[in-house]
C-alpha positions in Angstrom: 0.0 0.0 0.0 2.6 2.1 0.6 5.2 1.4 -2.0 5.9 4.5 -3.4 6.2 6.4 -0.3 9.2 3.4 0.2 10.8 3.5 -2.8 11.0 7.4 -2.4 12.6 7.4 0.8 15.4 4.5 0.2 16.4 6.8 -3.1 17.1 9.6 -0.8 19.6 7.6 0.9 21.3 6.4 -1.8 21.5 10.3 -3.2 23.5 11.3 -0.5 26.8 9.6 0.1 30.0 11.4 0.6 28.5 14.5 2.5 30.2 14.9 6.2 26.8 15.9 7.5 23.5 17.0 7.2 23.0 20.5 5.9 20.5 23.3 4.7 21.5 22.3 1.3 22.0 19.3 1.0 18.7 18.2 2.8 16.5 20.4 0.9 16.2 18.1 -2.1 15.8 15.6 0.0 13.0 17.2 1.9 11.2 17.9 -1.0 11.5 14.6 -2.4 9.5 13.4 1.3 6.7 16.1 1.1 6.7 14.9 -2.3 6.4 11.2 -1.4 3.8 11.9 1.7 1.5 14.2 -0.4 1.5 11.3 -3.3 0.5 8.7 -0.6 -2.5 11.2 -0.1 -1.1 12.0 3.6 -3.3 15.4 5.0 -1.8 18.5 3.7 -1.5 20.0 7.6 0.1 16.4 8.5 2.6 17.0 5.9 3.8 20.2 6.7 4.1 19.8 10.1 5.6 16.4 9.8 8.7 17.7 7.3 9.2 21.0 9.5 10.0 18.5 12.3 12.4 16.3 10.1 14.6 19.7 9.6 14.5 20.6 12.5 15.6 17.2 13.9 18.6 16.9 10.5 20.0 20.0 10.0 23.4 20.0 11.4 23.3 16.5 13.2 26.8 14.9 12.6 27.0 12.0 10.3 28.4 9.6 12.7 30.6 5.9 12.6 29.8 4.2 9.1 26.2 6.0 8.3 26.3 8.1 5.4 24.0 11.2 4.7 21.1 9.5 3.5 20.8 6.9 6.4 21.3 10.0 8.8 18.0 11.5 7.3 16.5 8.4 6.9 17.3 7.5 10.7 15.7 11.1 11.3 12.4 10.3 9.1 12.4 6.7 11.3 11.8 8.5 14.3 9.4 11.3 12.9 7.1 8.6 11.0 7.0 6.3 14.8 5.4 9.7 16.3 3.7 10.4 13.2 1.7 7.4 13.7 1.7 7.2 17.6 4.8 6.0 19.3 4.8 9.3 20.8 2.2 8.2 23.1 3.9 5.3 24.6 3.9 1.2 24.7 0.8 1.0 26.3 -1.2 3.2 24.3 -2.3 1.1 21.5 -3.2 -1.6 24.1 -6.8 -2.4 24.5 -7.7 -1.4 27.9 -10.1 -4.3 29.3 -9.2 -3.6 33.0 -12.9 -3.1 34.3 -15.3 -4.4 36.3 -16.5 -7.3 33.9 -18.2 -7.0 31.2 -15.7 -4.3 29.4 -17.9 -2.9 26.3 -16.0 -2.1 23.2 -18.1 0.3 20.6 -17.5 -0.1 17.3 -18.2 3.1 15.3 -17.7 4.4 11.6 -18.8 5.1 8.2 -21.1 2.0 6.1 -18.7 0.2 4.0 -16.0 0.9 6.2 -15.6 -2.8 7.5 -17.1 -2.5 11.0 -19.1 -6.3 11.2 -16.0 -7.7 10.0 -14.4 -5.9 12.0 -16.3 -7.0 15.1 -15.7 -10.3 14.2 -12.1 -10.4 13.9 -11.7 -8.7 17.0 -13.9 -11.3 18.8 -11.5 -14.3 17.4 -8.5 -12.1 18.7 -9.7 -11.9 22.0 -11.4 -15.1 22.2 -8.4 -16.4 20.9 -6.2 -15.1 24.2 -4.1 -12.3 21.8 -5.0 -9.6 24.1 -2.2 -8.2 26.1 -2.2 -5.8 29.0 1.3 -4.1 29.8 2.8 -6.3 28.0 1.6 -9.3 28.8 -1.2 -11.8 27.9 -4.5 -11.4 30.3 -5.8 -15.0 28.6 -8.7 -16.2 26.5 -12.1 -14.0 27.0 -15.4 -14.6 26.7 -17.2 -12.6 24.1 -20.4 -11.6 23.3 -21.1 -9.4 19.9 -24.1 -7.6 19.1 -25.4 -5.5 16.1 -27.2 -2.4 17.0 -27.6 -1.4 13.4 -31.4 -1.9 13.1 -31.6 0.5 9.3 -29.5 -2.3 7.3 -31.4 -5.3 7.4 -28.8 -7.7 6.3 -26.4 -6.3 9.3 -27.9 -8.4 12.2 -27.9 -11.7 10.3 -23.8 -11.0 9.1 -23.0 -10.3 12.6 -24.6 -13.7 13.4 -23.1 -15.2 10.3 -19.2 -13.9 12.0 -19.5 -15.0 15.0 -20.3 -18.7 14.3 -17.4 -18.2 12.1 -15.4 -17.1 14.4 -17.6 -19.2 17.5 -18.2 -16.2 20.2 -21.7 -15.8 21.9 -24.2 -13.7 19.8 -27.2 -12.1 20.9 -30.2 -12.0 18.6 -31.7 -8.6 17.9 -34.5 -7.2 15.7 -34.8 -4.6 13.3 -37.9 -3.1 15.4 -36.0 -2.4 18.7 -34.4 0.8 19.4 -30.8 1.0 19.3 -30.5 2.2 23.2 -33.2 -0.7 24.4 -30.6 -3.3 21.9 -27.6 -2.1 24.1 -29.3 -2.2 27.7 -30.5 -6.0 26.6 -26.6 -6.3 25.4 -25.8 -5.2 28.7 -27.8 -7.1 30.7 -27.4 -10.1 29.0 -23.2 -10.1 29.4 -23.5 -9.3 33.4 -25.7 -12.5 33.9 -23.6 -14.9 31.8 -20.5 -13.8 33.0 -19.4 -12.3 29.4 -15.9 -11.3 29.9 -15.9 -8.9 26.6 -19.2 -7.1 24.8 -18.2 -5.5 21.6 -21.4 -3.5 20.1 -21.2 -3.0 16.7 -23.6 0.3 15.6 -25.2 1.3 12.2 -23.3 3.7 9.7 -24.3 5.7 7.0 -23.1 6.9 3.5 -22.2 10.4 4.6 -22.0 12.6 7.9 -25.4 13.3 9.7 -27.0 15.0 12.8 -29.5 11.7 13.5 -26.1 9.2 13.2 -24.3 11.2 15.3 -27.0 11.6 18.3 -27.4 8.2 18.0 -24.3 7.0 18.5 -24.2 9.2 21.2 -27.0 7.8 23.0 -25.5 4.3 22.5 -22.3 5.4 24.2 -24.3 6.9 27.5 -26.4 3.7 27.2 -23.1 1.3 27.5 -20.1 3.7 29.1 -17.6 1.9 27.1 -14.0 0.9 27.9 -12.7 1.6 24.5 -15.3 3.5 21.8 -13.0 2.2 18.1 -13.5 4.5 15.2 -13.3 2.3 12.3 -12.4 3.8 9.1 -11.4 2.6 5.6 -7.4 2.8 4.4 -9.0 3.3 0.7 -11.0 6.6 1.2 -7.8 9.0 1.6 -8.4 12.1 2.3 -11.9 11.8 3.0 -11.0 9.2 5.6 -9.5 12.4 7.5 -12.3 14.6 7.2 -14.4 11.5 8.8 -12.1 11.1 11.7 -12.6 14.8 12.6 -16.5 14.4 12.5 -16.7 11.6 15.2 -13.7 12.9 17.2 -16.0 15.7 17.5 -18.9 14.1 18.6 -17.6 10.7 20.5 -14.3 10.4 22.9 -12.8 8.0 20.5 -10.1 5.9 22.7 -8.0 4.2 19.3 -9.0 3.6 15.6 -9.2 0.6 13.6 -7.5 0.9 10.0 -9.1 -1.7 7.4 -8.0 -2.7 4.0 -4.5 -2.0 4.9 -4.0 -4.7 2.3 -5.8 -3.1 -0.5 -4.2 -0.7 -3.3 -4.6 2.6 -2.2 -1.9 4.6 -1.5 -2.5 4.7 2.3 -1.7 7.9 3.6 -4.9 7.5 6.6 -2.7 5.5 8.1 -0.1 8.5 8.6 -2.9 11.4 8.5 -5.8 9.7 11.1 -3.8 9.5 14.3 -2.5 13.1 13.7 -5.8 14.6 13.4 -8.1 12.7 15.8 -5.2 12.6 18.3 -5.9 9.0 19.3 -3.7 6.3 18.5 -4.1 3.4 16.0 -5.0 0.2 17.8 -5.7 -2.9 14.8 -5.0 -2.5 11.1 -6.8 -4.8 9.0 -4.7 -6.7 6.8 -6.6 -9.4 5.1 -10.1 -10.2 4.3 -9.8 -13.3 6.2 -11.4 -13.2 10.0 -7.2 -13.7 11.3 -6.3 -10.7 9.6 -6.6 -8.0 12.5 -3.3 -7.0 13.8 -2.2 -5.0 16.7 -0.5 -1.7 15.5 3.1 -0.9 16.1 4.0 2.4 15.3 7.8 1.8 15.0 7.7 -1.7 13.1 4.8 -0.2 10.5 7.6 3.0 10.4 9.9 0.5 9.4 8.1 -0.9 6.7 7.6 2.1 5.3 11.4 2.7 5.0 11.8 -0.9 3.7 13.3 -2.3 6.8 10.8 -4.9 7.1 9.3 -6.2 10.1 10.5 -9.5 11.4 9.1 -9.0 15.0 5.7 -9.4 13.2 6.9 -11.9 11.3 7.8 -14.6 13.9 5.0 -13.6 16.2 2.6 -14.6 13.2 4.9 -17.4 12.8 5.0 -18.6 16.5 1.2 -17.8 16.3 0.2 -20.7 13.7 3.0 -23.1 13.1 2.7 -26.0 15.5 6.0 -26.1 17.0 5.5 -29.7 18.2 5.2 -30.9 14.9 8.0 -29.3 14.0 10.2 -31.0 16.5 9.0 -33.8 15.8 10.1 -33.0 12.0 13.5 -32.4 13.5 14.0 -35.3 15.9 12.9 -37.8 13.2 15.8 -36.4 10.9 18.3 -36.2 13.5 18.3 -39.7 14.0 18.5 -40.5 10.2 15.4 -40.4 8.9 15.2 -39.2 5.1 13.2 -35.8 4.4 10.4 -37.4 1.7 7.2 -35.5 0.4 5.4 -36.5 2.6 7.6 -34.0 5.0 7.6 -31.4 2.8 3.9 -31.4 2.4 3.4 -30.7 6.0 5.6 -27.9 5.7 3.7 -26.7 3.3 0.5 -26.7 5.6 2.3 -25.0 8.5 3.5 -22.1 5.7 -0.5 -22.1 4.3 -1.6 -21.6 8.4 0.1 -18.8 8.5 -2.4 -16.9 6.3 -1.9 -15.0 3.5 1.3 -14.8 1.4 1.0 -11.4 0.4 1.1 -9.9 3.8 4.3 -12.2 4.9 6.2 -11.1 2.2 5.5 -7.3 3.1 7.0 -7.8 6.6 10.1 -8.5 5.1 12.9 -6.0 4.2 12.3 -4.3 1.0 15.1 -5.9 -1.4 13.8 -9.4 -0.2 10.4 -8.8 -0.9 11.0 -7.9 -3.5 13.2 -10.7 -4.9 10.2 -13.4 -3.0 7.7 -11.2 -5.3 9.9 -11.7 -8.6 10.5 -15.4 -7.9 6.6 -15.8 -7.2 5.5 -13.2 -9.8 3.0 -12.2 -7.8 1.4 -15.8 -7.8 2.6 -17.1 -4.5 -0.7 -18.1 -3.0 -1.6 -19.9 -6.9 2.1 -21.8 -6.7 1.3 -22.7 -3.4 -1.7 -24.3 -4.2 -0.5 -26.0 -7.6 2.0 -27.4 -5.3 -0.1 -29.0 -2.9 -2.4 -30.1 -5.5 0.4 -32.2 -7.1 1.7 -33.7 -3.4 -2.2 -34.5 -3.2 -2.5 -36.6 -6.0 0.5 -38.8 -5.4 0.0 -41.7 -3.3 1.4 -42.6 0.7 3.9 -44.7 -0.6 4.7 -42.3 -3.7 5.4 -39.4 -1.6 7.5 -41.4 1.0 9.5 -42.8 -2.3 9.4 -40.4 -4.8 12.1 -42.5 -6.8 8.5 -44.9 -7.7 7.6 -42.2 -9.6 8.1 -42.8 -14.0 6.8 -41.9 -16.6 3.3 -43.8 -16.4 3.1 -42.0 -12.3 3.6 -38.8 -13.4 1.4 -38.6 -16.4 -1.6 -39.9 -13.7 -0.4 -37.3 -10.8 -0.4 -34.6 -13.6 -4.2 -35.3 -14.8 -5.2 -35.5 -11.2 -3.6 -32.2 -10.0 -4.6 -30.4 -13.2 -1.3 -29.5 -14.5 1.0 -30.3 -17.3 3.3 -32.9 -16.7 6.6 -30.6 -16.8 5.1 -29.1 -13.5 5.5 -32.1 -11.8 9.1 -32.6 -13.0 9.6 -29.2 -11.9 8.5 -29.8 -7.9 10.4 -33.0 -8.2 13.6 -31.4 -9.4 12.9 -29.1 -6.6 12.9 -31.5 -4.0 15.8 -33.6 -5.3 17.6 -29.8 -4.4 15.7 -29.6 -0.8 16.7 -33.1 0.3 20.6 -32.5 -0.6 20.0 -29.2 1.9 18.9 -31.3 4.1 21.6 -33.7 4.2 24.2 -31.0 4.6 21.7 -29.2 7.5 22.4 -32.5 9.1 26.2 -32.9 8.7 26.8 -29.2 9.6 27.8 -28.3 6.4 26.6 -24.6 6.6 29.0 -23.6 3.3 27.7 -26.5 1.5 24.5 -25.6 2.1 24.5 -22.0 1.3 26.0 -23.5 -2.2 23.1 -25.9 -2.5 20.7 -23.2 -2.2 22.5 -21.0 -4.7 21.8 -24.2 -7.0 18.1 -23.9 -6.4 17.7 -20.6 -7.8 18.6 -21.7 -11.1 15.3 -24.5 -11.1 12.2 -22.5 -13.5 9.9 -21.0 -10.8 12.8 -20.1 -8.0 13.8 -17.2 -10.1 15.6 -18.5 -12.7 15.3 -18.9 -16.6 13.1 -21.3 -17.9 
């Protein structure tokens, strides 16, 4: 989403080698070359003043120090200024929901139609059902959650919210279109004290556009339910208007965090710099999938990071410890240690724990720019359709075929091919592949890290690992 604005900013780095330190002169190219980048992300105009003022001030005359040229300096500079930009000025705890009440702890869910708030609700019932929650720093454990949809105009709202929580199996409680949204949240309310509901999230109507009788409402609601944390949930794809938005309920609601969805999508992203800024409340989830897993906390300083094409490998293993079974993995491990042979039938479960932990297209923008994109080129953008092929081939090979692959001939191929839907060169292809994986496995045994490294300089050479075909 935000390429540009990270292609941009690792130029100016590479523009400025050879300077002894940072300058009026030789940073004003470079800070035009930032407002430039932030105003083509569609970042606030006010956001984007303020935000490059701040950079100079913080640059000019700051010593370039050990082996940093230049343009790491400013880069280093912009780091910092982006992590406040988006919140880390605020603290650890601030993008931390704060459930420590007097059960149940309400969450209100508030924002424009469209902008994602029932899917929304949902995903943030899995999290916390789920035990992700985590209070200074720690994890407070699995809750118990009930959702309920006070959006009585949209008929079709009640019966998705009921449709996400078996989904994502949380307590629902069934409403009508007829009820009044304040009588709907004293029910809510009622209902979570005597089941011993750890968690209500109330998830409220939106409209098209900014009105008086939305705004009362949701007013109301809040006086109703005195919620922990009121979320204003607002869409990464409206840009600018997303802003204008923000400043609406800000106005008329004491927002405690915002939720950014479609972080995934195409837009160029600059809510996510401009909403904190102008509603003065930090960013709490980002949505980063369609899928009912893909809420994520917000960091400020590992999403500043992206931006500048460091990557974000914190993320990365805490999805990763998240949904590969690590059992099974030692397992994997232990069997090999004591001889074992690696066979497909190994590297199809690896390729289960890789498919658990959700979608590729996210994973591979936690990583550091150049190897993203490098994972991007190899893939061509297919990653999730090679993954799939893949399987599909492993799938239609036999027990004994996939613990033997040397059974496979001619005659086995042509019947694995028809059955996975490919041509039969595809199949070659994976088992070319895993000729290459088993030989770094052999040397992963015997130590041979050298040997290794060699083996999987080999690889890329095989069509689809980024070389020629």
């Amino acid at each position: 989403m935000l390429d540009n604005l990270t292609s941009r900013l690792s130029r100016i780095a590479k523009t400025m080698r050879g300077e002894a330190r940072l300058t009026e002169s030789n940073t004003q190219d470079m800070l035009r070359e930032v407002r430039m980048a932030l105003l083509e992300a569609d970042v606030a105009l006010p956001v984007v003043r303020d935000f490059v003022a701040r950079v100079k001030e913080q640059a000019l005359g700051q010593e370039v120090v050990g082996s940093l040229n230049p343009g790491q300096a400013l880069v280093g500079v912009v780091h910092k200024q982006l992590t406040a930009l988006m919140g880390g000025d605020l603290g650890e705890g601030a993008a931390e929901l704060s459930l420590a009440v007097q059960p149940p702890a309400v969450i209100l869910m508030a924002g424009l139609q469209g902008a994602g708030k029932t899917t929304t609700t949902g995903k943030l019932a899995k999290w916390l059902a789920e035990g992700g929650h985590i209070q200074q720093g720690r994890k407070t454990g699995k809750k118990k959650v009930l959702v309920v949809s006070a959006d009585v105009y949209r008929p079709a709202a009640i019966e998705q919210l009921r449709t996400v929580a078996a989904q994502v199996e949380v307590d629902f409680l069934p409403t009508d279109t007829s009820q009044k949204p304040a009588d709907i949240a004293r029910q809510a309310l009622d209902h979570a004290r005597r089941h011993h509901h750890d968690v209500l999230i109330v998830d409220t109507a939106g409209r098209l556009g900014i009105d008086q009788v939305m705004m009362d409402e949701i007013a109301e609601l809040h006086a109703v339910l005195k919620p922990v944390e009121t979320l204003f949930v607002v869409d990464a794809m409206q840009g600018q208007d997303a802003v204008n938005v923000a400043q609406a309920f800000a106005q008329a609601l004491p927002l405690t965090g915002v939720v950014l969805t479609k972080l995934d999508g195409d837009a160029r992203g600059g809510a996510a710099l401009s909403v904190r800024q102008i509603t003065g409340k930090p960013l709490k989830f980002v949505g980063v999938s369609e899928k009912l897993d893909g809420l994520e906390p917000f960091h400020p300083e590992r999403m500043a990071q992206r931006i500048l094409g460091m990557g974000d490998i914190v993320s990365l293993v805490e999805q990763a410890q998240k949904n590969i079974d690590i059992a099974e993995a030692q397992k994997l491990a232990t069997r090999l240690k004591s001889g074992a042979r690696f066979d497909l039938n190994d590297f199809r479960e690896q390729l289960q724990q890789v498919k658990k932990m959700g979608d590729m297209g996210s994973l591979l923008e936690k990583l550091p720019a150049q190897f993203a994109q490098a994972a991007a080129q190899v893939q061509g953008g297919q990653a999730e359709k090679q993954l799939a092929r893949t399987e599909g081939i492993l799938n239609s090979m036999t027990p004994l075929e996939r613990s033997k692959p040397e059974l496979i001939k001619a005659s086995r191929k042509r019947r694995i091919a028809t059955g996975a839907g490919v041509p039969v060169q595809e199949v070659n292809r994976l088992l070319k592949q895993f000729d290459q994986m088993q030989g770094m496995m052999k040397q992963m045994k015997k130590g041979g890290m050298a040997k290794m490294m060699r083996a999987m300089g080999n690889l890329r050479g095989l069509p689809g690992m980024g070389g020629r075909r």
